[in-house]
N, C-alpha and C positions, 0 to 999 in steps of 0.2 A: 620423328621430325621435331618435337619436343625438346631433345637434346642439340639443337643446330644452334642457338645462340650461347651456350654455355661451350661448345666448342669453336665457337668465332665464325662456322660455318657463314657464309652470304648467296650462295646458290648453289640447288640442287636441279641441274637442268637433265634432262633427256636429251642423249645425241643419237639414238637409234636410227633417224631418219636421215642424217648424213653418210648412211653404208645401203645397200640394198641386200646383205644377209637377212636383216631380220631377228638378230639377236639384241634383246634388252639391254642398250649399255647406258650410264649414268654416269655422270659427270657434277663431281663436287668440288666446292672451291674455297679457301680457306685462305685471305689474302696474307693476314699474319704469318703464317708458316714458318718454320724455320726452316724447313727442308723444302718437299714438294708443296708449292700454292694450289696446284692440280691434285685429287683424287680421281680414282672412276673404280667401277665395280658396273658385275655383270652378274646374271642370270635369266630363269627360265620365263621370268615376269618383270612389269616394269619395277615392283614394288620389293621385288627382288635385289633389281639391278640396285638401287636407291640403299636400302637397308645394306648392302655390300660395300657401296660409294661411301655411305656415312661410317660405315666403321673403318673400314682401311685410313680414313682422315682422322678419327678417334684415337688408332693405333699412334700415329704421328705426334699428333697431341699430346695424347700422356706421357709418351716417348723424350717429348722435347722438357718432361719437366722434372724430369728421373733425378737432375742436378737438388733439386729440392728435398727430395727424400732418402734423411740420416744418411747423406755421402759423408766420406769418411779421407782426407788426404794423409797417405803414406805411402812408404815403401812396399813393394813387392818380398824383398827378405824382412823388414820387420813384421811383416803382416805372414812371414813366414809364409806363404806359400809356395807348394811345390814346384822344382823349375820347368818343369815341361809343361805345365797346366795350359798356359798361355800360348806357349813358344809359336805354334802355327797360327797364331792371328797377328803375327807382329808384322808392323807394315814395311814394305823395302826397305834398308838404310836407317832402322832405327837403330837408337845408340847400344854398344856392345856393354854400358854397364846400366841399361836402364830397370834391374832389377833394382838398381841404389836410388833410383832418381822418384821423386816426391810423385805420385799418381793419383785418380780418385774412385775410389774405390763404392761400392754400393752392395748390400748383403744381398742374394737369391736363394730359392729353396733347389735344394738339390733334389729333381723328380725324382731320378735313382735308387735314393739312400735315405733323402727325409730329412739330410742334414742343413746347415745353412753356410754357407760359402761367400766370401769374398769375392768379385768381378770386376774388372774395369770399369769404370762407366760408360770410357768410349765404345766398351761393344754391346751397352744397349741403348742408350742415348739416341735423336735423332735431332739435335740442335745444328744441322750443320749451316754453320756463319762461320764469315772470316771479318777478321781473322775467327782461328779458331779459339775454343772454348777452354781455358785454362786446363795447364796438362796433358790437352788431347795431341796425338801426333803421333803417338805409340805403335796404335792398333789400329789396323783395317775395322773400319766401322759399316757396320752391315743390319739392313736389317732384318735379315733371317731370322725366322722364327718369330718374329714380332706377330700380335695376333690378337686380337678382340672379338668378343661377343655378351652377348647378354646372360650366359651362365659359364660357372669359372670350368667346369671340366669341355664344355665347345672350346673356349679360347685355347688352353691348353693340346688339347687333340689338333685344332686347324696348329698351333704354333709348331708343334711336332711334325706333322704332317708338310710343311713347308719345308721344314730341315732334312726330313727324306727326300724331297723332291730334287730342292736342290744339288744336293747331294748324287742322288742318281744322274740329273744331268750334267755334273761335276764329271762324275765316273764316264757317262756319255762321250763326250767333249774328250775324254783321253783314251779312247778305247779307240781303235784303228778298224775303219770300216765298218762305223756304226750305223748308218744310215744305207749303206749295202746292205749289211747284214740284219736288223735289229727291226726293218721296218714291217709292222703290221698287215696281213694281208687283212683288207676290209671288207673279202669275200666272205669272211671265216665270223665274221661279226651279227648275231642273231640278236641280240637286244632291240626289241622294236625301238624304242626313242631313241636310240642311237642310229639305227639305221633309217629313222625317217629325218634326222636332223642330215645325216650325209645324203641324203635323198634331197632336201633343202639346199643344200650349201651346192651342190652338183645340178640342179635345174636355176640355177643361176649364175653359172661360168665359172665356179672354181673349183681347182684341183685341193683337195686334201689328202694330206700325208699322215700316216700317223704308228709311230715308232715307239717301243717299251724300252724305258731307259733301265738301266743295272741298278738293284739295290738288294744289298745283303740283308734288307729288313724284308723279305718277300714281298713288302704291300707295291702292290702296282703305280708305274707310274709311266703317264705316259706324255710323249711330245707332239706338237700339233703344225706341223707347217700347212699356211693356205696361202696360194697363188694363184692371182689370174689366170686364164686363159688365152685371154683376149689382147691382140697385141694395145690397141687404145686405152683399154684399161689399165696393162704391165708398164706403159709410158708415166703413167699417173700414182702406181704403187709398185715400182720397181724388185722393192724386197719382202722376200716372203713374211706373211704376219705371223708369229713362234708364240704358241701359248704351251704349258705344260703344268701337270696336274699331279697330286698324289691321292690316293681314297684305297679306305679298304674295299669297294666296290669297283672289277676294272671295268665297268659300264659308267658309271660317276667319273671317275679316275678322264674316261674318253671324253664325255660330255664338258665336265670341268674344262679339259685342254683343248677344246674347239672353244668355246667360251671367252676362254682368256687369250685367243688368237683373233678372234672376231673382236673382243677389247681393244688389241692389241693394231688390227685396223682402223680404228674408230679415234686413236690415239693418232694415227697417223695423218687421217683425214681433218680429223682436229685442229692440230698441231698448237692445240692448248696447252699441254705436259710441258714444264718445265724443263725435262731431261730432254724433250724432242730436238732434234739440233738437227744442221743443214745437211747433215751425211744422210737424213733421212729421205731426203728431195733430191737427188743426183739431179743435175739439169741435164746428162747426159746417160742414162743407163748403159751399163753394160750387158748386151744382147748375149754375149757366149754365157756369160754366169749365170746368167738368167734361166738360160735353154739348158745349163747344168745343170743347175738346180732343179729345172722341171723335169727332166729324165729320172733324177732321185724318187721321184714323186708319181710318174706314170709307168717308169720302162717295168713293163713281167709284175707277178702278181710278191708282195712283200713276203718274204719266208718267216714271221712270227705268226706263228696260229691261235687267233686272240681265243682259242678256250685255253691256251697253257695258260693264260695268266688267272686263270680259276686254280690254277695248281698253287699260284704264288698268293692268289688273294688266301687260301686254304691255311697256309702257309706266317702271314703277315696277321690274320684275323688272331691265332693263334695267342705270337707276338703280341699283339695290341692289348687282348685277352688278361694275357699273365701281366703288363706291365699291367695296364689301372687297377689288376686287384690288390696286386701289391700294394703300387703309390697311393693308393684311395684306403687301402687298410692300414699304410703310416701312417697319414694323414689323418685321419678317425682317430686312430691311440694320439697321436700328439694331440688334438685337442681336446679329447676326453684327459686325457693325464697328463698334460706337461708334456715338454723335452724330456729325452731320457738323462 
């Protein structure tokens, strides 16, 4: 809490009691903002939830001041970098010779290789004003992978960890007949705190769904839809709340994505968040989509058998394993010795 006036923080409130799940959500507020004025973070405590809410507004923070530190305006070909590096973050409709056109640039450590790289700044930045901020216009700005905590290799792991997620629910999203096919039976589910948290969320009228999205890194990752039951209640929160998670643990991995769905109501109930907008409040639901949706969610038992993802946790741990000894044994030699 200590850190709340050096980040402009001005309230750290509890909206818990505006849901009847019962999961710790937190709600931070940061009026300066460049981006989001709203944070919120979640977990197993309220002191949790709090410590989640202040760093996700920390991330932003730092984010928004990345223009300050040793940016660099040039070109893409003088700075000579490779042409495809970028190519998939270019946003619709940017210019055909903006490899020539003046940009600004900021160095990052390549986890990979240990080398130090050149990036846009519009894809880590988080200053979004308009107008916008000299140069930007380029690049889809995103804040994937963006990531804080209180020791560098957490932040690092959650920031990685985001970018699989993503990503699987990218791969998700274009796979055809993902939610037929992909979704978790919760029979198959023996982790006591998981099973007593759906034990929770189910003795209080809602349905949850929960589906392993695709990811060529093995580490699990999973999606969370939860719906009412209750038609007075589907009147009042029409669409389903979508949290989704990544962990080398697929019991975390579950927890996490019910977590960040129950957030993700709390947001709605709220309607504090910046981003929330009126598409969120139908004054009119649509009853078919609705009753679609919920057949996703109830009809036959899910055909993913949550112990295969102990094959992919087997799998991802591995993974995980070989990168940080690597990246953590470049890391070490470069600062005992120099750059090579």
């Amino acid at each position: 809490m200590a850190m709340r006036e050096a980040l402009g923080i001005t309230r750290v409130a509890d909206i818990t009691g505006l849901d009847r799940v019962g999961i710790p959500v937190v709600q931070v507020v940061r009026p300066f903002s460049l981006s989001n004025a709203v944070s919120q973070g979640k977990g197993g405590t309220i002191a949790e939830a709090a410590i989640s809410a202040i760093l996700e507004s920390a991330e932003g923070c730092f984010a928004e001041r990345m223009r300050h530190y040793d940016a660099v305006t040039a070109s893409a070909n003088s700075l000579e970098i490779p042409p495809d590096r970028f190519a998939a973050h270019l946003q619709d409709g940017a210019a055909s010779d903006w490899r020539d056109q003046a940009l600004t640039w900021v160095v990052a450590e390549n986890l990979l290789n240990g080398s130090r790289d050149m990036v846009p700044l519009e894809l880590v930045h988080t200053a979004y004003t308009f107008p916008p901020q000299p140069h930007d216009g380029t690049f889809a700005a995103s804040t994937t992978g963006l990531a804080a905590a209180f020791v560098e290799s957490d932040a690092i792991l959650h920031g990685i960890l985001e970018c699989v997620e993503r990503d699987a629910i990218a791969r998700a999203n274009r796979t055809h007949g993902f939610f037929q096919r992909c979704r978790v039976d919760l029979e198959t589910i023996d982790d006591k705190s998981v099973c007593e948290l759906l034990g929770r969320l189910r003795d209080r009228g809602l349905l949850v769904g929960l589906w392993e999205a695709p990811s060529p890194t093995g580490i699990p990752v999973i999606c969370c839809h939860l719906m009412e039951d209750g038609a007075a209640e589907t009147a009042l929160l029409p669409h389903p709340a979508v949290g989704s998670a990544a962990s080398l643990d697929p019991a975390a991995a579950v927890s996490h994505a019910i977590y960040e769905a129950a957030q993700s109501r709390l947001a709605a109930i709220s309607g504090a968040r910046d981003d929330m907008t009126r598409a969120f409040y139908p004054k009119f639901p649509d009853w078919q989509k609705i009753a679609t949706h919920r057949r996703l969610i109830t009809e036959g038992r899910g055909s993913r058998n949550f112990h295969a993802c102990e094959t992919d946790r087997r799998k991802g741990r591995r993974a995980a394993a070989q990168y940080f000894a690597y990246a953590w044994t470049k890391r070490d030699c470069r600062r005992e010795c120099g750059p090579a």
